[in-house]
Structures are given as structure tokens and as C-alpha cells.
N, C-alpha and C positions, 0 to 999 in steps of 0.2 A: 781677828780669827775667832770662829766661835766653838767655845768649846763643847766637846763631846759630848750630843745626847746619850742621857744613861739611858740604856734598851728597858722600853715597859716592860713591864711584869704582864706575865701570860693569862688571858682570860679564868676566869673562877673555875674551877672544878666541875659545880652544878652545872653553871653554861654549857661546858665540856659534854655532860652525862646526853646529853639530849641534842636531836638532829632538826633539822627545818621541817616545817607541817609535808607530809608526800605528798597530801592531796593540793596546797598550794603550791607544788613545785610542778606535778601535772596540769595545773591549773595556767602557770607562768607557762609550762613549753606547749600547751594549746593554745594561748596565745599568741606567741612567735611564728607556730605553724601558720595559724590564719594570718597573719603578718608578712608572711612569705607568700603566699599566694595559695596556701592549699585547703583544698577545699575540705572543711574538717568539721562533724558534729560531736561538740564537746560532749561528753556523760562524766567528765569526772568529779564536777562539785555536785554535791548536794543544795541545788538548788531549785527551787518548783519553780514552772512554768508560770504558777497562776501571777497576776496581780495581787496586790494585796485586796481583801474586799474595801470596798467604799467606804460603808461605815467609818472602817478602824483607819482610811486615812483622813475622814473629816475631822475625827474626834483629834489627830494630830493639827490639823489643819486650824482647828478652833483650840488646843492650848497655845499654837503660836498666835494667833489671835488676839489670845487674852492673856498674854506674856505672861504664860506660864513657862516660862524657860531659865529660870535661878534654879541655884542649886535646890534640891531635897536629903531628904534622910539618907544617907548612906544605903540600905535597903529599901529605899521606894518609900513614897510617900503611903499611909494609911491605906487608905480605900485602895490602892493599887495588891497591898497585902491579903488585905482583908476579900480581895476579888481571886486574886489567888486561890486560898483554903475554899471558897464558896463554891467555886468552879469543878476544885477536885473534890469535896464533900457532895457536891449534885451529881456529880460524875461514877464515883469510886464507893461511895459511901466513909471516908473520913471526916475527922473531926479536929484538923490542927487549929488552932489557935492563933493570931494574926503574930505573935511573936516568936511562933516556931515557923515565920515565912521570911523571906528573903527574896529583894530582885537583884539582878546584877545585868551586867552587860553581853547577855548573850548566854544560853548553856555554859559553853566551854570556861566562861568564866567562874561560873556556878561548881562547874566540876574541880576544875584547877583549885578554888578558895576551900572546898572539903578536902580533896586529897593533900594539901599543905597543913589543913588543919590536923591533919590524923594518920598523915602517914610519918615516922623519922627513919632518921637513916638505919640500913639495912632491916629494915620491914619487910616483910611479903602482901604482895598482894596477889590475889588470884584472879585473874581473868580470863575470862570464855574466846576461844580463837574459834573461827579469825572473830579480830577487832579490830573497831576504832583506830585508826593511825595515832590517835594524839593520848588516845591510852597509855600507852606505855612509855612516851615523854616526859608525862605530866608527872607520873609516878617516879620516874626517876629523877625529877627534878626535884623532888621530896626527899630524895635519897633512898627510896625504895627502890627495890628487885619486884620485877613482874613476875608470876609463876603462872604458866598457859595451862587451859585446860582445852583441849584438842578435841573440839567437836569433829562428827562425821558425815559428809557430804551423802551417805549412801541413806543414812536417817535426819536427815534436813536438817542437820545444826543440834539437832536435839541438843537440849544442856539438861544434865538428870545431877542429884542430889549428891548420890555416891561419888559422881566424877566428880565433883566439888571437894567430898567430904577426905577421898584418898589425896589430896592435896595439901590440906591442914597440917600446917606442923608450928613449933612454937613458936617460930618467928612470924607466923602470920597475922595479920592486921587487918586486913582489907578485903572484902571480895567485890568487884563490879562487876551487877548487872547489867545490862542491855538487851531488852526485849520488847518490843520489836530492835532488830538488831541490826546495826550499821557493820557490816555490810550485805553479810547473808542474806537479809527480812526473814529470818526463822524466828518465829514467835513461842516463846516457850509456853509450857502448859503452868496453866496457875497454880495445881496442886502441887507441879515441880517447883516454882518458883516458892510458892508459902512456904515450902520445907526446906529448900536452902536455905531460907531467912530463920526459919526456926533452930536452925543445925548451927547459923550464927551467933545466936542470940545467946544457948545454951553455953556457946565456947567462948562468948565474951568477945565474938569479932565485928567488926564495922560491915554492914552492906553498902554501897553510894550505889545506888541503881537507879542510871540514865535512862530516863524516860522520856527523851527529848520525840521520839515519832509512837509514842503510846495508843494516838487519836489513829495512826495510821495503820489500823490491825483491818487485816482484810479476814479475820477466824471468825467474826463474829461472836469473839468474847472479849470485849476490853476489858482490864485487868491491870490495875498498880498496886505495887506490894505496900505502897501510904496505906491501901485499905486495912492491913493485918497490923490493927490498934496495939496490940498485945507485946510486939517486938520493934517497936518506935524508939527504944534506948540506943538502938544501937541503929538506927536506918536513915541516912540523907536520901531524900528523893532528889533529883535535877530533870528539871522539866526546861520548856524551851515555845516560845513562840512561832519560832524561826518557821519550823517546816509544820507547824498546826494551822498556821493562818495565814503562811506565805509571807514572812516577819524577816527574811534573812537578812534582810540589812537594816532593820530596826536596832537590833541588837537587842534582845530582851530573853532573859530568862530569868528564872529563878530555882531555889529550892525550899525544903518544906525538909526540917529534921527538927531532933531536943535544941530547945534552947539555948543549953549552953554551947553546944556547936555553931547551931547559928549565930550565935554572939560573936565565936570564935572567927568566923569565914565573912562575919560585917568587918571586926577588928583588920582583917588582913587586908578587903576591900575598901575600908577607909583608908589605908595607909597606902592604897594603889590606884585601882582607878573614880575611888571616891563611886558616887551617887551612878546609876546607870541616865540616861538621855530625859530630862524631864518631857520631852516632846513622846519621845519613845513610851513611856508611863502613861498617859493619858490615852495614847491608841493601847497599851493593852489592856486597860482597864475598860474599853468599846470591846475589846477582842473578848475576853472574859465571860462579861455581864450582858453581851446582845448575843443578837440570836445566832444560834450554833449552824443551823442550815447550810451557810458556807462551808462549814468543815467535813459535812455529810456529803455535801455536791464535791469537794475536792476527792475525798477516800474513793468515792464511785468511780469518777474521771480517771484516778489513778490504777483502779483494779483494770479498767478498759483498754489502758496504755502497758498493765503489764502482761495482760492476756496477749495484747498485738505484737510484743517486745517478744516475748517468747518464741511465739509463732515463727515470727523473724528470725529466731537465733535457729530454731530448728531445722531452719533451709539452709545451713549450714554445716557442710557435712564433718562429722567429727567434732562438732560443738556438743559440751553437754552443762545443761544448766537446769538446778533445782527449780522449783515454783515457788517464789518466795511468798510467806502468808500475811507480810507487814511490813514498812518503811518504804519505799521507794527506788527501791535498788536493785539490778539483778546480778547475780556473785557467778557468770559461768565460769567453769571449768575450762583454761585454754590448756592444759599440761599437754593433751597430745598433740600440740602445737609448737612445742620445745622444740629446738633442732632443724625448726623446717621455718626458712625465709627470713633469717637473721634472729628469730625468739629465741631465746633461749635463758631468761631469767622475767621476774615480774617485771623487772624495770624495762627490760624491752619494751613488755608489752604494752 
């Protein structure tokens, strides 16, 4: 006879705080759907249409080649850093340093290794609603409280300074930006964004401001807060390959903060997923340092699809959706859809 298994001990607390990504839980029941036989156009990853460009897959194509495939530096090999600051310095007008850069595996990774760096338990962090699903996960995986700041649909997401600042209280830590913004695409204005960084810097709080579709501003202002030299103590940037060069399944991201931060989010990514993909590394250091052309032909194509997307929704009666000025995504409005043909919460829909 065997004796009595002693009943495991209940998963960690942290596990506990935090639920499965939504957008790969929509992602899984769009698949089952087509699985099923129904005929179903997915919109809910964020992922582009395009191909990757050529270029950036020969340049993978030739590290496999020439077996560059061993590990590297836990942040990326050199020239992949140094392609980094050069990118966003020709772009923004910064001036980071190759040791205020970091790759990792993807944005999300990038984001997750700052917010473990800097956030502890019961922290506040602010962030701009709507957001990011994995926003507020991440953060509470840290052991942080999210505190929303409720943008308004009737002024395009606007995010202003004061709604930021009536939010600060002592326990705050954190605020993340997102501009162009996942999901809205409401692009904040730059003089709005330099002053929330400024209002942080003064109170002693951290910005982590994703700028994972930054390239993707249809305002015709690009604009990253890396530019505003003066309040870098306190500011991680997270930038992302993914959706600038059509990269989603590379995995490639990085960020750009002080040093000792970044030190801090290599320390946590050595001891997790180690080095990002040395294959992945060498296409984006082609993605970087060649010619940008493809990323100008993408931003066009996509302003053309979301002129057509709109159009469409408006033959819609009782649909209402803003114009979004950046990212890829359109955020309409279904609420006067509640009630009527089983809706009646987001998850229906």
C-alpha cells in the first residue's frame, strides 16, 4: 500500500496576483473558431501583415551561416547596442551611451526586467487607460497596485499632465507611458509628454515609457521622451523591433535607461532568459543600421488600411470609433451593443 500523498502546497502568491495574457486567450479561441469551421478574420494580435524586409532576413540568414549562433552578452552583443543609441540618436536626437543600452527578448521582456527592477510590493504605479493588457500583470507581479488614469474617448485619449499629477501620492513609484498607444493609437502631444517627465523627475518617480510603435505616428511628429537629455535619471525607454520592421517572431527588443538600471534588468535577465537569440541580433543590427525606406513604406500602407478600416466601421450603424493617429489598432466603441445579441460585457465581445 502506498502511503498518503502529502497535498502540495498552493501555488506562490505572485503567480496568484496575475491572470493569462487576454490577448493570447483571444488569440487561442480564434483559433478554435477557425478550427471549427468558421469563417473568422482574426484583428486581435498585434501583428503586421508585412514580411519581414529582405535585408533583415539575409543578415539572419548569413549569422546562421557563419555560426554565429553561441551564446552572447547577456544584453546583446556590442555593435547590436551601439546600433541601438545610433538609431535612436539619428532619429530623436539622444545621446545614450552603449552601456545605458540593453537587448532582450522581445519588448515585453524589456518592460517586465524594469518594472521588477523598480517596482516592490505595494507601490503605485500610474498608468493611462485604456492599456496594454499585460500592463497591469506585470506590475502586479512586482507586487505593485496599478492606479488608472481614465482617458476620454470624446478627446482622443488625450493624456495631459495634471491628470497624471492628481494621481501622485506617496506611495507612488512608477508611471508608464505609451504613446503611440496600445490600444486607442492616441498619440500624446510632446509638450504634454516632456511635462509629465518633468513633473516626474521633480517628485523623484520613475517613467518606463513603451515605445514599442513610436515609428508608427501617423501626426507627423515623432517624438521619444529618450530625447529630453535633462530627466534620464529617472526614465527607462522600451522600444521593440516587433511591429517597426515586422520582427514579431524574432523577438527582439531592447531598452535605453541609467546604468545602473540597466545593470539591474541585465542582472534579472541573466538569471532568466539569459542572452536574447544570437540569430535575432545580427537581423537587427541590418534592421538598425540599413536603410529605413521600409519602415516609411510600412507607416503609409498602414495609414491606408486604417483610413479603409474606418470607412468600414462606419457602414455600421451605431458603431462609433475615434481616428486613431498612431499604432495599428482601431479602439471602437461597441457599448451601445451591450444587451443586444448575447454582448453584454468585453469578453463577449
Amino acid at each position: 500500500m502506498n502511503p498518503l500523498a502529502v497535498t502540495a502546497p498552493p501555488l506562490t502568491e505572485r503567480i496568484n496576483r496575475i491572470g493569462f495574457s487576454a490577448t493570447l486567450a483571444a488569440a487561442t479561441e480564434a483559433d478554435r473558431m477557425k478550427a471549427a469551421g468558421i469563417d473568422l478574420a482574426d484583428f486581435g494580435a498585434g501583428e503586421p501583415h508585412f514580411s519581414t524586409p529582405e535585408h533583415i532576413k539575409l543578415a539572419g540568414i548569413a549569422a546562421i551561416e557563419r555560426d554565429f549562433t553561441k551564446y552572447t552578452p547577456v544584453g546583446g552583443v556590442t555593435e547590436l547596442r551601439r546600433a541601438i543609441c545610433a538609431r535612436h540618436a539619428q532619429d530623436f536626437g539622444s545621446d545614450y551611451a552603449v552601456e545605458e543600452a540593453a537587448a532582450s527578448s522581445g519588448g515585453k521582456q524589456a518592460l517586465f526586467n524594469a518594472v521588477q527592477a523598480l517596482v516592490s510590493h505595494g507601490d503605485e504605479v500610474i498608468v493611462p487607460a485604456p492599456y496594454w493588457v499585460s500592463f497591469k500583470d506585470i506590475v502586479r507581479y512586482a507586487g505593485g497596485d496599478c492606479v488608472f488614469v481614465e482617458t476620454d474617448e470624446a478627446n482622443g485619449f488625450a493624456l495631459r499632465p495634471e491628470m497624471v499629477e492628481r494621481l501622485i501620492t506617496a506611495r507612488t513609484r512608477a508611471i508608464i507611458l505609451n504613446s503611440p498607444c496600445n490600444p486607442s493609437g492616441a498619440v500624446a502631444a510632446p509638450e504634454d509628454l516632456e511635462r509629465i517627465v518633468e513633473l516626474a523627475h521633480r517628485r523623484g518617480i520613475y517613467v518606463i515609457s513603451d515605445e514599442c510603435y513610436v515609428y508608427l505616428n501617423y501626426s507627423g511628429r515623432l517624438f521619444s521622451v529618450g530625447s529630453l537629455t535633462g530627466c534620464r535619471e529617472h526614465l527607462v525607454l522600451i522600444g521593440s523591433l516587433s511591429k517597426t520592421y515586422s520582427m514579431t517572431g524574432w523577438r527582439m527588443g531592447y531598452a535605453l535607461g541609467p546604468r545602473t538600471i540597466i545593470s539591474a534588468m541585465q542582472k534579472l535577465q541573466g538569471q532568466s532568459t539569459g542572452n536574447p537569440n544570437s540569430i535575432a541580433q545580427a537581423a537587427a543590427i541590418a534592421a538598425l543600421t540599413g536603410s529605413q525606406q521600409c519602415v516609411a513604406e510600412m507607416r503609409a500602407d498602414y495609414i491606408l488600411l486604417r483610413d479603409r478600416m474606418l470607412a468600414g466601421l462606419k457602414e455600421i450603424p451605431g458603431m462609433i470609433c475615434h481616428r486613431p493617429e498612431g499604432a495599428f489598432y482601431l479602439y471602437p466603441n461597441v457599448a451601445p451593443f451591450f444587451g443586444r445579441g448575447g454582448m453584454n460585457s468585453s469578453e463577449d465581445v
